[in-house]
C-alpha positions as CSV (number, residue, x, y, z in Angstrom):
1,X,97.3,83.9,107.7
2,X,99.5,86.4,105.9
3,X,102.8,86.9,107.7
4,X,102.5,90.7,108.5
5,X,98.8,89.9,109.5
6,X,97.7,91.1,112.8
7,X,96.1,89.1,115.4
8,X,93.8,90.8,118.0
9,X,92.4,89.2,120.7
10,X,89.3,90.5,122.6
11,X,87.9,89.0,125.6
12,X,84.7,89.6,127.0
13,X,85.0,89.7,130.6
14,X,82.5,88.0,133.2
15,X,82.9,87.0,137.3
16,X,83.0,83.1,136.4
17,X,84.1,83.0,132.5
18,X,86.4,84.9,129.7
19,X,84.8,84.7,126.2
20,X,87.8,85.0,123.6
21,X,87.6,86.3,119.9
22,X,90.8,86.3,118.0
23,X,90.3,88.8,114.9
24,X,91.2,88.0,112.0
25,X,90.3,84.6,112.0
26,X,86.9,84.8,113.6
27,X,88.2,82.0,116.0
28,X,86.1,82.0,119.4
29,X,86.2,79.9,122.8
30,X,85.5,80.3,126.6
31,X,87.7,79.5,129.6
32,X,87.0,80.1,132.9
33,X,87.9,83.1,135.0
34,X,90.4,81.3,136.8
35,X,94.3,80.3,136.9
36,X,93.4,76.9,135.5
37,X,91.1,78.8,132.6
38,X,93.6,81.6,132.2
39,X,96.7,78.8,131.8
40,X,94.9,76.9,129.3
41,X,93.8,80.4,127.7
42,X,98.0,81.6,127.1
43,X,98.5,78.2,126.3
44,X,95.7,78.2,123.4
45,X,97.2,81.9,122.3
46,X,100.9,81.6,122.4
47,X,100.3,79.3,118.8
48,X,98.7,83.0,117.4
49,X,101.4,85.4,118.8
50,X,98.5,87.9,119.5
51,X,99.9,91.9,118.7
52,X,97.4,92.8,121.4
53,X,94.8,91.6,124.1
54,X,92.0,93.5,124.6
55,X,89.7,93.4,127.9
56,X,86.4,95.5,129.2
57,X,86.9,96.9,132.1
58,X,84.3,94.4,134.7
59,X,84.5,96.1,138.0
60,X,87.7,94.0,138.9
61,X,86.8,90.8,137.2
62,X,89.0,91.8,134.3
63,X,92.3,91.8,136.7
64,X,93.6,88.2,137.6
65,X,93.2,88.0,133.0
66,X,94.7,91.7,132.6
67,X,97.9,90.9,135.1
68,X,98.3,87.0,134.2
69,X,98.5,87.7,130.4
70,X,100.7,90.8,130.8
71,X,103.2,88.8,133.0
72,X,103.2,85.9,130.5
73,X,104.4,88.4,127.8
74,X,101.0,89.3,125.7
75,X,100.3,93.4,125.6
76,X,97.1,94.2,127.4
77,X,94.7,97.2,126.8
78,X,91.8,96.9,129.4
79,X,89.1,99.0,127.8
80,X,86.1,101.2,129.2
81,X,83.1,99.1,128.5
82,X,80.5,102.3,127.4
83,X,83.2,103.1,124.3
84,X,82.9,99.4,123.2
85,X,79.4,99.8,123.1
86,X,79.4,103.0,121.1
87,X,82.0,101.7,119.0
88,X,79.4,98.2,118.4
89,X,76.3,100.5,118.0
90,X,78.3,102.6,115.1
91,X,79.2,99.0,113.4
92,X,75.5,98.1,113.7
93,X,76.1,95.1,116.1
94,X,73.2,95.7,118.4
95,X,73.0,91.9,118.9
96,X,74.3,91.3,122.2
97,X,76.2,88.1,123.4
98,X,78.8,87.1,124.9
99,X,81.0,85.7,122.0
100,X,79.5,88.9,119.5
101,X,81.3,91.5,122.4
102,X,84.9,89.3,122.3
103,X,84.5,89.8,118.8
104,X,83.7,93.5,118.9
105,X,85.7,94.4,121.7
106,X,88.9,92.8,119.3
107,X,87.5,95.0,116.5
108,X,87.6,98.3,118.8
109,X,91.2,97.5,119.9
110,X,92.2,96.8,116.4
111,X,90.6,100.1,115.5
C-alpha cells in the first residue's frame, strides 16, 4: 500500500454479527456484534489506520459499532441503507451478501 493510499472500511451491519471490508485491499472478516467482537474488530484495524468507517444504518444495531469505534479514535459515517443500494445497483453489484455489501458500502463512503 502506497503511503498516501486511503483505507476505507465498510461494515455491513446485522443484530448478531459485523461483516468488514477494508477497500483498497479487498481484505474481508466478521466479528460479532458485541464488545468482545467490536475489541478484536479496533484491534484488527488500528494496523490499517482506516481514513474512515462506514456503517448502514440497522435500526439500532449499527450503534454499540458506530459509538465504540468513534470513541476509540476511527471517524464514523453511519449511512442510509436505500442510497447504498442505489449506489450498488448503479455499480452493477446486484449480487447480494453479506461480505459483497461491506465491500460496497466501503466503495459508497469512499465515493
Amino acid at each position: 500500500m502506497e503511503m498516501n493510499e486511503r483505507v476505507v472500511v465498510g461494515i455491513d451491519v446485522s443484530k448478531d454479527r459485523l461483516d468488514v471490508a477494508l477497500h483498497p485491499s479487498g481484505e474481508h472478516f466478521a466479528v460479532s456484534n458485541d464488545h468482545a467482537g467490536l475489541e478484536e474488530l479496533i484491534t484488527g484495524l488500528g494496523a490499517s489506520r482506516p481514513t474512515i468507517v462506514g456503517l448502514e444504518a440497522t435500526g439500532g444495531y449499527e450503534m454499540l459499532a458506530a459509538g465504540s469505534l468513534s470513541a476509540a479514535g476511527f471517524g464514523v459515517v453511519v449511512v442510509n441503507p436505500a442510497q447504498v443500494r442505489a449506489f450498488a445497483n448503479a455499480l452493477g453489484r446486484r449480487a447480494k451478501t453479506d461480505p459483497i455489501d461491506a465491500a460496497v458500502i466501503a466503495a459508497f463512503v469512499l465515493a
